[in-house]
GUMAR-622958 format. One record per residue: x, y, z of N, C-alpha, C, O in turn. Coordinates in Angstrom, 2 decimals. Layout:
+---------+---------+---------+---------+---------+---------+---------+---------+---------+---------+---------+---------+
|      nx |      ny |      nz |     cax |     cay |     caz |      cx |      cy |      cz |      ox |      oy |      oz |
+---------+---------+---------+---------+---------+---------+---------+---------+---------+---------+---------+---------+
|       X |       Y |       Z |       X |       Y |       Z |       X |       Y |       Z |       X |       Y |       Z |
...
+---------+---------+---------+---------+---------+---------+---------+---------+---------+---------+---------+---------+
***
This chain:
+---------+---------+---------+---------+---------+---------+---------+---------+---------+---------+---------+---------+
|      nx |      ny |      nz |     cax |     cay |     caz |      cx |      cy |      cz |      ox |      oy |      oz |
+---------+---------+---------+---------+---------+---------+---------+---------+---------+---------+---------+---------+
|  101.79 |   82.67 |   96.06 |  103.15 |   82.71 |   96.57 |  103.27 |   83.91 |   97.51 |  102.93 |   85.04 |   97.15 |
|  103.91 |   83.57 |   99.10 |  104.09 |   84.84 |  100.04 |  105.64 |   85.24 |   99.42 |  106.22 |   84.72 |   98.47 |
|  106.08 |   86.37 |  100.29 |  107.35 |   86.86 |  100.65 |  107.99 |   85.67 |  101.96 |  109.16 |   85.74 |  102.32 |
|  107.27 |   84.92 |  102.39 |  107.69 |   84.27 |  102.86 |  108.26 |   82.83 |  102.85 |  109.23 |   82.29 |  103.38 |
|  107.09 |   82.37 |  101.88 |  107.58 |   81.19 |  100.94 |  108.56 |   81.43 |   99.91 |  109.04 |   80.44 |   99.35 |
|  108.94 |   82.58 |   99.58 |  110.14 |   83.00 |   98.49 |  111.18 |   83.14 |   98.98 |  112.24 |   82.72 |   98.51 |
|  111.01 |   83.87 |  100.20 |  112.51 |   83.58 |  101.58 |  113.00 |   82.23 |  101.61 |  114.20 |   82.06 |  101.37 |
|  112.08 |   81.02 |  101.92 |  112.09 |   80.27 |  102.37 |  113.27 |   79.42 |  101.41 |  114.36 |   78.92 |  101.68 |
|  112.42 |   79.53 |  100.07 |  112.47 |   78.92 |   98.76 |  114.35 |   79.55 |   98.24 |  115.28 |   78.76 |   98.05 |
|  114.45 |   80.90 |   98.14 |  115.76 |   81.08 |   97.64 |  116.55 |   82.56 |   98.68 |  117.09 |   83.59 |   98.29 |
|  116.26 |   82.00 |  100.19 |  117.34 |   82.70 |  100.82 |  118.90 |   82.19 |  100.66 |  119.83 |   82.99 |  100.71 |
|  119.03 |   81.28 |  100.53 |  120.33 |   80.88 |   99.80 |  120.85 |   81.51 |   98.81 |  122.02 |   81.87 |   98.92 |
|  120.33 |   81.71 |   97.96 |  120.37 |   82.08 |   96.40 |  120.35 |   83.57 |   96.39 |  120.99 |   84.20 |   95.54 |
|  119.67 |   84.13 |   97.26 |  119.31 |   85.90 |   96.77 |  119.49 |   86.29 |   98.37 |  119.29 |   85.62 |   99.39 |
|  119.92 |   87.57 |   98.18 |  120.27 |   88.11 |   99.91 |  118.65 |   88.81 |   99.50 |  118.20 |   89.13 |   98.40 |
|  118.00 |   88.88 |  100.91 |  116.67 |   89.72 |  101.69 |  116.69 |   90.72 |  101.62 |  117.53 |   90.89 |  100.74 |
|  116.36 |   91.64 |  101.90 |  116.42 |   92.88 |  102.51 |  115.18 |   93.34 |  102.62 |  114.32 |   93.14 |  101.76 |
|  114.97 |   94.10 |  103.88 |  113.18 |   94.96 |  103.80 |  113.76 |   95.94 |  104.22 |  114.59 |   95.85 |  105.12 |
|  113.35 |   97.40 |  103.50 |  113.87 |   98.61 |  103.99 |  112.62 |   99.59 |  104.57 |  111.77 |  100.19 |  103.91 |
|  112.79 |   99.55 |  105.92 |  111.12 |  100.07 |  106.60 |  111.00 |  101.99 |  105.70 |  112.15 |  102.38 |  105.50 |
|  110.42 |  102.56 |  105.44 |  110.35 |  104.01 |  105.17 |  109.36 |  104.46 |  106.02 |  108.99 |  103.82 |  107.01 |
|  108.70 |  106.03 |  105.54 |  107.61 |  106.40 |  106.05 |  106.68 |  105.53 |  106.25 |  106.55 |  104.51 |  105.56 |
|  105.71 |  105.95 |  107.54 |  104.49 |  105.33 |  108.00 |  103.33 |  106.11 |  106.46 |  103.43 |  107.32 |  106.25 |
|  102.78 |  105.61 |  105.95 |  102.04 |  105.59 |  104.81 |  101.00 |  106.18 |  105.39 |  100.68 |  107.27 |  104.90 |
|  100.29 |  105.73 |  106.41 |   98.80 |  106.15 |  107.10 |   98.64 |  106.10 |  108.13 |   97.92 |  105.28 |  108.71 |
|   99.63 |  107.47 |  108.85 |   99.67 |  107.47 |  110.71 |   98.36 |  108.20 |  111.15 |   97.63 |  108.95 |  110.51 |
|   98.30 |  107.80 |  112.27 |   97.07 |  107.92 |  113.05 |   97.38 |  109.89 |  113.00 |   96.46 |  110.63 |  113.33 |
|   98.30 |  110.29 |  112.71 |   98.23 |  111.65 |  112.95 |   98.82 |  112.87 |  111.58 |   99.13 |  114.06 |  111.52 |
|   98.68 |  111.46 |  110.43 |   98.49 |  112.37 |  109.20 |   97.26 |  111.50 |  108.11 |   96.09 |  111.69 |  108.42 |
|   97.46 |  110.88 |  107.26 |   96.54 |  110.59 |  106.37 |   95.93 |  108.93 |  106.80 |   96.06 |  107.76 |  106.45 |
|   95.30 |  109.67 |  107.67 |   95.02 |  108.05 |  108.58 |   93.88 |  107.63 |  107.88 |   93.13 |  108.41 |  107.29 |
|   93.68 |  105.92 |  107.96 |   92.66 |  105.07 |  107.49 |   91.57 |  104.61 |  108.61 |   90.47 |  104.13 |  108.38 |
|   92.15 |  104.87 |  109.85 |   92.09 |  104.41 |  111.25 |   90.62 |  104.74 |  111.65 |   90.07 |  103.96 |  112.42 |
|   90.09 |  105.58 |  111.31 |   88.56 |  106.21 |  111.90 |   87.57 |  106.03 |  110.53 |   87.80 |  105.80 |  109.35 |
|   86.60 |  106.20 |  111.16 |   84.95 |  106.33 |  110.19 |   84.83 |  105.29 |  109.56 |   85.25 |  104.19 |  109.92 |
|   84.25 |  105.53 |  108.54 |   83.91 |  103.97 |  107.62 |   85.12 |  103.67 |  106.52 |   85.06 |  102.76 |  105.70 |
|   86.13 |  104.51 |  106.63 |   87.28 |  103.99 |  105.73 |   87.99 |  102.76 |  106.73 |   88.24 |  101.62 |  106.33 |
|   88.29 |  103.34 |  108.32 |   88.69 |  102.30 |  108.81 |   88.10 |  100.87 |  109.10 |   88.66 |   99.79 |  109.33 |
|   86.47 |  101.32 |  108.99 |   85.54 |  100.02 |  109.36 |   86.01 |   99.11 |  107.98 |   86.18 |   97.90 |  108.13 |
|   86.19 |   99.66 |  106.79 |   86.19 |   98.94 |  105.46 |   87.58 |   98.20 |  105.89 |   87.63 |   96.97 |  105.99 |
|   88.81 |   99.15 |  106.17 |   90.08 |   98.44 |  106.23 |   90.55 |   97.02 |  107.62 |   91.36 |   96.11 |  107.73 |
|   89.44 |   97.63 |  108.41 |   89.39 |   96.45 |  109.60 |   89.06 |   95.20 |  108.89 |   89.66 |   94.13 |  109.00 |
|   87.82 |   95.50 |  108.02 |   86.83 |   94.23 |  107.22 |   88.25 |   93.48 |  106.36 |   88.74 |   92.35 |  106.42 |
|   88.54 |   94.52 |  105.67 |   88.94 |   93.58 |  104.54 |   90.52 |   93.17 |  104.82 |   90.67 |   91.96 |  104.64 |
|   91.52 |   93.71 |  105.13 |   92.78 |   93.57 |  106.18 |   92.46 |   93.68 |  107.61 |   92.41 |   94.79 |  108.14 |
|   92.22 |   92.44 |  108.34 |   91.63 |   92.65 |  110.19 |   93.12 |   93.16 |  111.03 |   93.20 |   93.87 |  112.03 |
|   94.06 |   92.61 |  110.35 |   95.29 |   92.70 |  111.30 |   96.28 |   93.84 |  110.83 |   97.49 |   93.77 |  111.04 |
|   95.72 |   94.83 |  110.22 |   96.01 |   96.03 |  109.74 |   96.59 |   96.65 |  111.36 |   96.13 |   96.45 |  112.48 |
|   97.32 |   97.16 |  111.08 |   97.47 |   98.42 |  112.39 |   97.23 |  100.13 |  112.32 |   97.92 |  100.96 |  111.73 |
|   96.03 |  100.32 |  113.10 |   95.59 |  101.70 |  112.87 |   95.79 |  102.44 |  113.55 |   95.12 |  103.47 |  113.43 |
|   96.76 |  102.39 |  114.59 |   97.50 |  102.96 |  115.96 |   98.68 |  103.75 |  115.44 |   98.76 |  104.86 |  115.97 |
|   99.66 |  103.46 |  114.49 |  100.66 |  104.37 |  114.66 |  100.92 |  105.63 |  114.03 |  100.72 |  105.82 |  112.83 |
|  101.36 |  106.53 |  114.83 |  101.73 |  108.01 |  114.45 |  103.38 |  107.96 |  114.03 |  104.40 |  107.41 |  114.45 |
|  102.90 |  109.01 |  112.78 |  104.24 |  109.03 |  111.96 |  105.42 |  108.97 |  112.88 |  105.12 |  109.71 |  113.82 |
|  106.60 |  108.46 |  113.08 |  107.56 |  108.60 |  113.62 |  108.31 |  110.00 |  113.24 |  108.66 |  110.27 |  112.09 |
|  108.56 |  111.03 |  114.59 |  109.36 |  112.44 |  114.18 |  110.94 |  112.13 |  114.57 |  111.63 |  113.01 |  114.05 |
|  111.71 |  111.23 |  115.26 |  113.05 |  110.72 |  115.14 |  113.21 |  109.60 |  114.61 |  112.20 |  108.92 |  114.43 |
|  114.61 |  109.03 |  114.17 |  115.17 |  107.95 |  113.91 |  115.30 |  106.54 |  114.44 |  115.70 |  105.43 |  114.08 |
|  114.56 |  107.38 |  115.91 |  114.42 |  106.26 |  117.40 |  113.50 |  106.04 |  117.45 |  113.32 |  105.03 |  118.13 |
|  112.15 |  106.67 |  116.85 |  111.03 |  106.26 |  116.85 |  110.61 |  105.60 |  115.73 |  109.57 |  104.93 |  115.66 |
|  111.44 |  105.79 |  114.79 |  110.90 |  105.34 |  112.89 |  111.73 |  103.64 |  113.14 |  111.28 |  102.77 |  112.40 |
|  112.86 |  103.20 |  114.11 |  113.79 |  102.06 |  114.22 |  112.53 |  101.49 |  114.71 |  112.10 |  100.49 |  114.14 |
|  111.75 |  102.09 |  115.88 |  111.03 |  101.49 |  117.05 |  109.75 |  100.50 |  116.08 |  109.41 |   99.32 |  115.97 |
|  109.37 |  101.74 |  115.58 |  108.18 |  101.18 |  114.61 |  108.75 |  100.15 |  113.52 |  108.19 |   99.05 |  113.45 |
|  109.59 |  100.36 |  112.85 |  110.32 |   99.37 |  112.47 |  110.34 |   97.85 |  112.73 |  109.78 |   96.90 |  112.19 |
|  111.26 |   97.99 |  113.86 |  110.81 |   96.97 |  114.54 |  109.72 |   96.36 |  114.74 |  109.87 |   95.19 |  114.40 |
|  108.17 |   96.65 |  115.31 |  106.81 |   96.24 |  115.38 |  106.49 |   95.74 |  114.06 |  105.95 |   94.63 |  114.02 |
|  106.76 |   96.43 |  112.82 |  106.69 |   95.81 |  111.56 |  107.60 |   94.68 |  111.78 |  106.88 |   93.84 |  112.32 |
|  108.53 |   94.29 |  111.70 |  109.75 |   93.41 |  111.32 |  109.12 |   92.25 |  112.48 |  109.26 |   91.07 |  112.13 |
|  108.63 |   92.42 |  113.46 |  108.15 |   91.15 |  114.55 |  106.58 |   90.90 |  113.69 |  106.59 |   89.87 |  113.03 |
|  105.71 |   91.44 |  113.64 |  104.47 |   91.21 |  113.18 |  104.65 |   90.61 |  111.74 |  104.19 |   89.47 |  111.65 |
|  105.17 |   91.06 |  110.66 |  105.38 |   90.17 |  109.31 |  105.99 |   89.06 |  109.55 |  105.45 |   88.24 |  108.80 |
|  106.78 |   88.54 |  110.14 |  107.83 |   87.79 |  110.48 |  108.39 |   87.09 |  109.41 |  108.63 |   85.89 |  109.29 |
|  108.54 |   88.05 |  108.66 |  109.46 |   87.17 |  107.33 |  110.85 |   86.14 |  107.33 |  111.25 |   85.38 |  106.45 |
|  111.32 |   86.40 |  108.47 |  112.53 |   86.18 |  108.92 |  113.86 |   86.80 |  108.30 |  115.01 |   86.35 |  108.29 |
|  113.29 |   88.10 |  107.73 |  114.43 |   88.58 |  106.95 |  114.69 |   90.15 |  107.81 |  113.79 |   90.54 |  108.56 |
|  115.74 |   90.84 |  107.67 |  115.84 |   91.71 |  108.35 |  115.49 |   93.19 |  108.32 |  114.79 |   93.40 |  107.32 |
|  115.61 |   93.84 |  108.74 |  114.67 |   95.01 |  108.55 |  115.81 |   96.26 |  108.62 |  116.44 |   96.60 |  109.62 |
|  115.88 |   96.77 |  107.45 |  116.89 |   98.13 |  107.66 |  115.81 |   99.14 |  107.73 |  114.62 |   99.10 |  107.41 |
|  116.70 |  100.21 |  108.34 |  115.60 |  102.02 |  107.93 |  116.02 |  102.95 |  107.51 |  117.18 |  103.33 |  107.69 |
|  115.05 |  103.62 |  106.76 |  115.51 |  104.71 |  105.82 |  115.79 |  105.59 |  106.82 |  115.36 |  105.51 |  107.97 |
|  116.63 |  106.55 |  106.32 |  116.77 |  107.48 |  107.35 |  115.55 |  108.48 |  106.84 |  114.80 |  108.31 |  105.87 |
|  115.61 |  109.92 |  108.11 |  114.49 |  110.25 |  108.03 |  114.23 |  111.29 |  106.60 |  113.08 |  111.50 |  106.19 |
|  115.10 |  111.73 |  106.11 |  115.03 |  112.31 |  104.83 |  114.89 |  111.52 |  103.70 |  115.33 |  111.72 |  102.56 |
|  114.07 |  110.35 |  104.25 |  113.88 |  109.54 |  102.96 |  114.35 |  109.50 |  101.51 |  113.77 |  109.63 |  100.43 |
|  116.05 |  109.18 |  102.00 |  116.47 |  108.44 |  100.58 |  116.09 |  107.34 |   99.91 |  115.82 |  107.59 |   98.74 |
|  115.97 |  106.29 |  100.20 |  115.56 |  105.22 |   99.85 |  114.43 |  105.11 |   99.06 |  114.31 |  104.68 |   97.91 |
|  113.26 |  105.76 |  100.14 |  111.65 |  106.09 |   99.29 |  112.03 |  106.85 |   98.14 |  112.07 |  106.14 |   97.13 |
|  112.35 |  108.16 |   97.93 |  112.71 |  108.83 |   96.94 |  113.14 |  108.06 |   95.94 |  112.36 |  107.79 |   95.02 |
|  114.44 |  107.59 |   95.95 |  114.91 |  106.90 |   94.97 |  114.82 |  105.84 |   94.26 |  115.35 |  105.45 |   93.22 |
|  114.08 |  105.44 |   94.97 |  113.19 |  103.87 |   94.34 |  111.83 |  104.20 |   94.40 |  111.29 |  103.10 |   94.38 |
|  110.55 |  105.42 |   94.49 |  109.69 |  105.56 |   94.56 |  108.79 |  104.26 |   94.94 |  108.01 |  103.50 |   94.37 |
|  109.40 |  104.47 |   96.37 |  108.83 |  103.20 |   97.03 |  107.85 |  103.49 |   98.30 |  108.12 |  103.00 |   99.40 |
|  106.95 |  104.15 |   98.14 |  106.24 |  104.59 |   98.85 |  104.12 |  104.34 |   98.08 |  103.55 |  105.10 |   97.30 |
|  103.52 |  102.95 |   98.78 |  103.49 |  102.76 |  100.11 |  104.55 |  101.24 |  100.14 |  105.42 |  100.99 |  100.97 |
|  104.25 |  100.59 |   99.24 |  104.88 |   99.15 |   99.48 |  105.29 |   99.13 |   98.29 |  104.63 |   99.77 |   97.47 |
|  106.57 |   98.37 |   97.80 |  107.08 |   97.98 |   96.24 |  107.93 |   97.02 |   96.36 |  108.03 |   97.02 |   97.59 |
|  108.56 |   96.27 |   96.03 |  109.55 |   94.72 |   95.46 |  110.10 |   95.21 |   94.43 |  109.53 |   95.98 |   93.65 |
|  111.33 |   94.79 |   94.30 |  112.37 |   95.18 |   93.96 |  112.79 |   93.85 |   93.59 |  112.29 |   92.78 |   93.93 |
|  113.80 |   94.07 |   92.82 |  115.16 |   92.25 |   92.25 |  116.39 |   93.47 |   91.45 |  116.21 |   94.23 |   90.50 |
|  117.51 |   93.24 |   92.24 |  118.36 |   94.01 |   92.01 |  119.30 |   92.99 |   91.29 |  119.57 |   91.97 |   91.93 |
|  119.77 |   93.10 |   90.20 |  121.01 |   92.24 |   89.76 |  122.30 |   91.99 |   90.45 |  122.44 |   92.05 |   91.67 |
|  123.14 |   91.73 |   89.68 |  124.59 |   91.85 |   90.07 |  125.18 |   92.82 |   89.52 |  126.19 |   93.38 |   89.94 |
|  124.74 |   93.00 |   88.80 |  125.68 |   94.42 |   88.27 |  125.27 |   95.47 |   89.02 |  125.91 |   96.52 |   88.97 |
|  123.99 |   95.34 |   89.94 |  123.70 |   96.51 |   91.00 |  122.18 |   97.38 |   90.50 |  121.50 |   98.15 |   91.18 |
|  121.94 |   96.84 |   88.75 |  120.97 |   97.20 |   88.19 |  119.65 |   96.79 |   88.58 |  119.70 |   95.82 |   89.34 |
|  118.32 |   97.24 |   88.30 |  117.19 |   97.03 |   88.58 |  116.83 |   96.42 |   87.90 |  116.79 |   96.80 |   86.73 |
|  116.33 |   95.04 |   88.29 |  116.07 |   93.95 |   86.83 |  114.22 |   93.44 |   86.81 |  113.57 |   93.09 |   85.83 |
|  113.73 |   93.58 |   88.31 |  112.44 |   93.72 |   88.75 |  111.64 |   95.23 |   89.57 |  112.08 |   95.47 |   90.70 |
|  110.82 |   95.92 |   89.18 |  109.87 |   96.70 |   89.76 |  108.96 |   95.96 |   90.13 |  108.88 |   95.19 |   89.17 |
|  108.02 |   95.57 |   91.03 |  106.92 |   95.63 |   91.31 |  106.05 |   96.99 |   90.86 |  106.36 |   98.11 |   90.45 |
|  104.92 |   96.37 |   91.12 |  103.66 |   97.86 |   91.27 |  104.00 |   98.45 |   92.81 |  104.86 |   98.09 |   93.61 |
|  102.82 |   99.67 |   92.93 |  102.75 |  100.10 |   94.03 |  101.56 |   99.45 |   94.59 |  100.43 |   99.29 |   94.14 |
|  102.39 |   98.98 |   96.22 |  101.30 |   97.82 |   96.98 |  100.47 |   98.99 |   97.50 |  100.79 |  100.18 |   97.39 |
|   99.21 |   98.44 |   98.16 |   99.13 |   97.37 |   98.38 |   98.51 |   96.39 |   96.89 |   98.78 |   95.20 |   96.76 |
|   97.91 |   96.97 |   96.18 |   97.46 |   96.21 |   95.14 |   98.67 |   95.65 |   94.17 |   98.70 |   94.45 |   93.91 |
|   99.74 |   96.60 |   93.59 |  100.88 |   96.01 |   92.79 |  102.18 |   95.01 |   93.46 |  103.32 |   94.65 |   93.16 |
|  101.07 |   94.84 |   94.64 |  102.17 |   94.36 |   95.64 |  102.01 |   92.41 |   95.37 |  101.35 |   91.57 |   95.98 |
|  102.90 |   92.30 |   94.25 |  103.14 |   90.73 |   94.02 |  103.99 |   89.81 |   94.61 |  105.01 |   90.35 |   94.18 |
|  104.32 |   89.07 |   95.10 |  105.00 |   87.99 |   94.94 |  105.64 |   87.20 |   94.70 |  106.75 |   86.78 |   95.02 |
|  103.98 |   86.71 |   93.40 |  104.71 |   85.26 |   92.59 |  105.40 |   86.50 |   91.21 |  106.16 |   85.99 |   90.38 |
|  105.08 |   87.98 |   91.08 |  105.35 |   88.32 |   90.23 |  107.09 |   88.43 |   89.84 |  107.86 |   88.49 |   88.88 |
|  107.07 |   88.41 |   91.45 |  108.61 |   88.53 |   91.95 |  109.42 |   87.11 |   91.56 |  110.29 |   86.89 |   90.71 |
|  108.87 |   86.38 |   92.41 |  109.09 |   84.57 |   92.05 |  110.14 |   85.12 |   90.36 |  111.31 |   85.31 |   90.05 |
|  108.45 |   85.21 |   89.56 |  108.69 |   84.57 |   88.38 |  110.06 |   85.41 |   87.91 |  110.88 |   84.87 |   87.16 |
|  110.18 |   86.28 |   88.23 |  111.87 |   87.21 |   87.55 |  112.73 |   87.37 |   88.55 |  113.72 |   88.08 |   88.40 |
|  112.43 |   86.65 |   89.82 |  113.60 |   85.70 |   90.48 |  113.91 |   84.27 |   89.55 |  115.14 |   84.17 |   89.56 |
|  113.52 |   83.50 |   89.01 |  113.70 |   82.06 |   88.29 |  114.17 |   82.78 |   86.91 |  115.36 |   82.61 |   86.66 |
|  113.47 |   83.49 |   86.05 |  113.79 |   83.70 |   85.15 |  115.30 |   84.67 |   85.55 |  116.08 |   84.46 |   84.62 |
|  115.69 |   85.25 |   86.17 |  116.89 |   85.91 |   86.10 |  118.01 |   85.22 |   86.91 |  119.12 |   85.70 |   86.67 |
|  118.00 |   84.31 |   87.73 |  118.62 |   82.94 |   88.18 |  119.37 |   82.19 |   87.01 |  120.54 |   81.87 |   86.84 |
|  117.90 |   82.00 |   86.08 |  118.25 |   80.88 |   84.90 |  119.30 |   81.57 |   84.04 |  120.37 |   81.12 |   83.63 |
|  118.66 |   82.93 |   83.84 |  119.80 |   83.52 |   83.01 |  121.59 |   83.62 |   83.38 |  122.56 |   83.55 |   82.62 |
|  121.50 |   83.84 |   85.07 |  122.79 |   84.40 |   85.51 |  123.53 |   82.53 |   85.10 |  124.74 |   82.47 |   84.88 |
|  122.82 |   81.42 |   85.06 |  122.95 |   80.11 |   84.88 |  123.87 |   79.68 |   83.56 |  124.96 |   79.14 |   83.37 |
|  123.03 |   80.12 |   82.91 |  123.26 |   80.41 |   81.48 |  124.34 |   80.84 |   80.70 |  125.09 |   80.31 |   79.88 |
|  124.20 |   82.02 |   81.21 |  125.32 |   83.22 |   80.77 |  126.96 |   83.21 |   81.72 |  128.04 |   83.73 |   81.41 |
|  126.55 |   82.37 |   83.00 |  127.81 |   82.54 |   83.53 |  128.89 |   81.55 |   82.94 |  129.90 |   81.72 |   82.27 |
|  127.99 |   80.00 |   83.68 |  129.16 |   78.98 |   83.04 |  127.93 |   77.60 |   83.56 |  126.78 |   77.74 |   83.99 |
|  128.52 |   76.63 |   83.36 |  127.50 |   75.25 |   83.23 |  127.18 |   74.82 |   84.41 |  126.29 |   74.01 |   84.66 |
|  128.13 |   75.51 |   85.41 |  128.21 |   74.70 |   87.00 |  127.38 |   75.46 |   88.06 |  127.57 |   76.64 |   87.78 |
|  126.90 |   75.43 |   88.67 |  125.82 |   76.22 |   89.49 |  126.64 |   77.13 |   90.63 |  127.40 |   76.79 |   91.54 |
|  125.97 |   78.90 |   90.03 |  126.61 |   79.68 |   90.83 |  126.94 |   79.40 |   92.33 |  126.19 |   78.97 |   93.21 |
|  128.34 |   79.79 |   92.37 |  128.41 |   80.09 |   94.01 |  127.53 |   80.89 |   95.11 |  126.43 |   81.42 |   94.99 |
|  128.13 |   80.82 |   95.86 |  127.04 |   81.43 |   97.28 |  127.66 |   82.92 |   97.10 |  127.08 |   83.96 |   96.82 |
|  129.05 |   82.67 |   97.36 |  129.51 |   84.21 |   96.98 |  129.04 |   84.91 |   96.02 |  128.99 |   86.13 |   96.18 |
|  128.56 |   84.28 |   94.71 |  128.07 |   85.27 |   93.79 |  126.53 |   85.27 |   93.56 |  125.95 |   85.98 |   92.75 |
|  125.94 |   84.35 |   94.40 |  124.35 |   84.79 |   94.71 |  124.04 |   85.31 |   95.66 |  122.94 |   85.82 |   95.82 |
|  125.04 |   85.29 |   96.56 |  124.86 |   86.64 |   97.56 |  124.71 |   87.99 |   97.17 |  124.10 |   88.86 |   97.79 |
|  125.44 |   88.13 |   95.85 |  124.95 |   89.69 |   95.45 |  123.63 |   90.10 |   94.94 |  123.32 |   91.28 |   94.75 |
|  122.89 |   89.13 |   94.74 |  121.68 |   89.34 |   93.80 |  120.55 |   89.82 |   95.21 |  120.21 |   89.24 |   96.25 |
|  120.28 |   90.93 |   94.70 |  119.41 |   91.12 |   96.01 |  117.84 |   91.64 |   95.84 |  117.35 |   92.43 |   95.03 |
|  117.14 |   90.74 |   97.11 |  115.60 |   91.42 |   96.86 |  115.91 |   91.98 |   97.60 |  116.85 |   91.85 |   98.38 |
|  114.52 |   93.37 |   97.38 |  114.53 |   94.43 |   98.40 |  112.63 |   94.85 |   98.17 |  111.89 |   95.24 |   97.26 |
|  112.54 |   94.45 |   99.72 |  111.14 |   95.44 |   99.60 |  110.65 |   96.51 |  100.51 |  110.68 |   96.42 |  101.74 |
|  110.24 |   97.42 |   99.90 |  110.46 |   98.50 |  101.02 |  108.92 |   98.52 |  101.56 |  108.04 |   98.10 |  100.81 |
|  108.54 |   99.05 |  103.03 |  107.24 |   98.79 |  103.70 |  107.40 |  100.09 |  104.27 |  108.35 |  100.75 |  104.70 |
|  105.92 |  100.28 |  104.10 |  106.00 |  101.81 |  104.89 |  104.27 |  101.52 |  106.19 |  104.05 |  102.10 |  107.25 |
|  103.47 |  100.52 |  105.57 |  102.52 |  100.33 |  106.03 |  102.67 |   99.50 |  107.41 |  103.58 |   98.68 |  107.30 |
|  102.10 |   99.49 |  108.56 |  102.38 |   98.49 |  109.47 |  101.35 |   97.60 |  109.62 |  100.31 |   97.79 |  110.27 |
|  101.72 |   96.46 |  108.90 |  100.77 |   95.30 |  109.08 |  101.17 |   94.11 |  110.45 |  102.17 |   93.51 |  110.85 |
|  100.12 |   94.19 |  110.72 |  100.28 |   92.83 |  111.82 |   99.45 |   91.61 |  111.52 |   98.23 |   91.65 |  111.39 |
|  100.04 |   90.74 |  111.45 |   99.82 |   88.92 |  110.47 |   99.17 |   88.20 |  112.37 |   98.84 |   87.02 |  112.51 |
+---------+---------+---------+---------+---------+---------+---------+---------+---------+---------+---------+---------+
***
């Protein structure tokens, strides 16, 4: 299961969100980009991007942003942390993490830290299971749009991948 087939599957049902943060591995701090770490990361991710330097304004962190948000093409939208990284901080979402926020505003899914804890179907499965519940617990008739609009994924990206 992608982030994209899960868009696909319950953008109706759950609002999107990708919140871009820090560049994880800029060409001009803890880069992957050179020697045989980058030869490994070319091999095993080819469409990795090993070009960008950390963004030092808000105009440059939107810019890069953006290049992420066209290259994934999730079709979902792309907010940004500002540069004092609230967002990362507070969701210790730094390099990649998934999120499932309830309605009450609570955290009902963590992911791991991507790229390896970086799931999916893990997401899927406590998207359905917490669907069924809000099902359940609300009333017999299938929630409104207004009130599955509040249920929100969120995944935050700090890495710039190009698909």
């Amino acid at each position: 299961m992608s982030l994209r087939n899960l868009y696909r599957q319950y953008h109706e049902q759950v609002q999107f969100l990708s919140i871009y943060i820090r560049e994880a591995h800029p060409k001009d701090g803890w880069w992957f980009g050179g020697g045989i770490m980058g030869k490994i990361l070319k091999k095993g991710i080819p469409k990795t991007a090993t070009d960008i330097y950390d963004p030092k304004t808000i105009k440059e962190r939107r810019f890069v942003a953006g290049l992420c948000e066209e290259s994934l093409q999730y079709g979902i939208r792309t907010y940004v942390d500002e540069m004092d990284d609230p967002v990362s901080k507070a969701y210790a979402a730094k390099p990649t993490r998934l999120y499932l926020i309830g309605l009450d505003g609570r955290v009902v899914y963590t992911g791991g830290l991507g790229p390896y804890g970086f799931s999916p179907g893990a997401l899927g499965t406590a998207m359905e299971g917490y669907l069924a519940t809000m099902q359940i617990e609300s009333r017999p008739e299938p929630l409104t749009r207004e009130e599955t609009s509040l249920i929100r994924i969120g995944f935050v990206i700090s890495d710039l991948h190009r698909i």
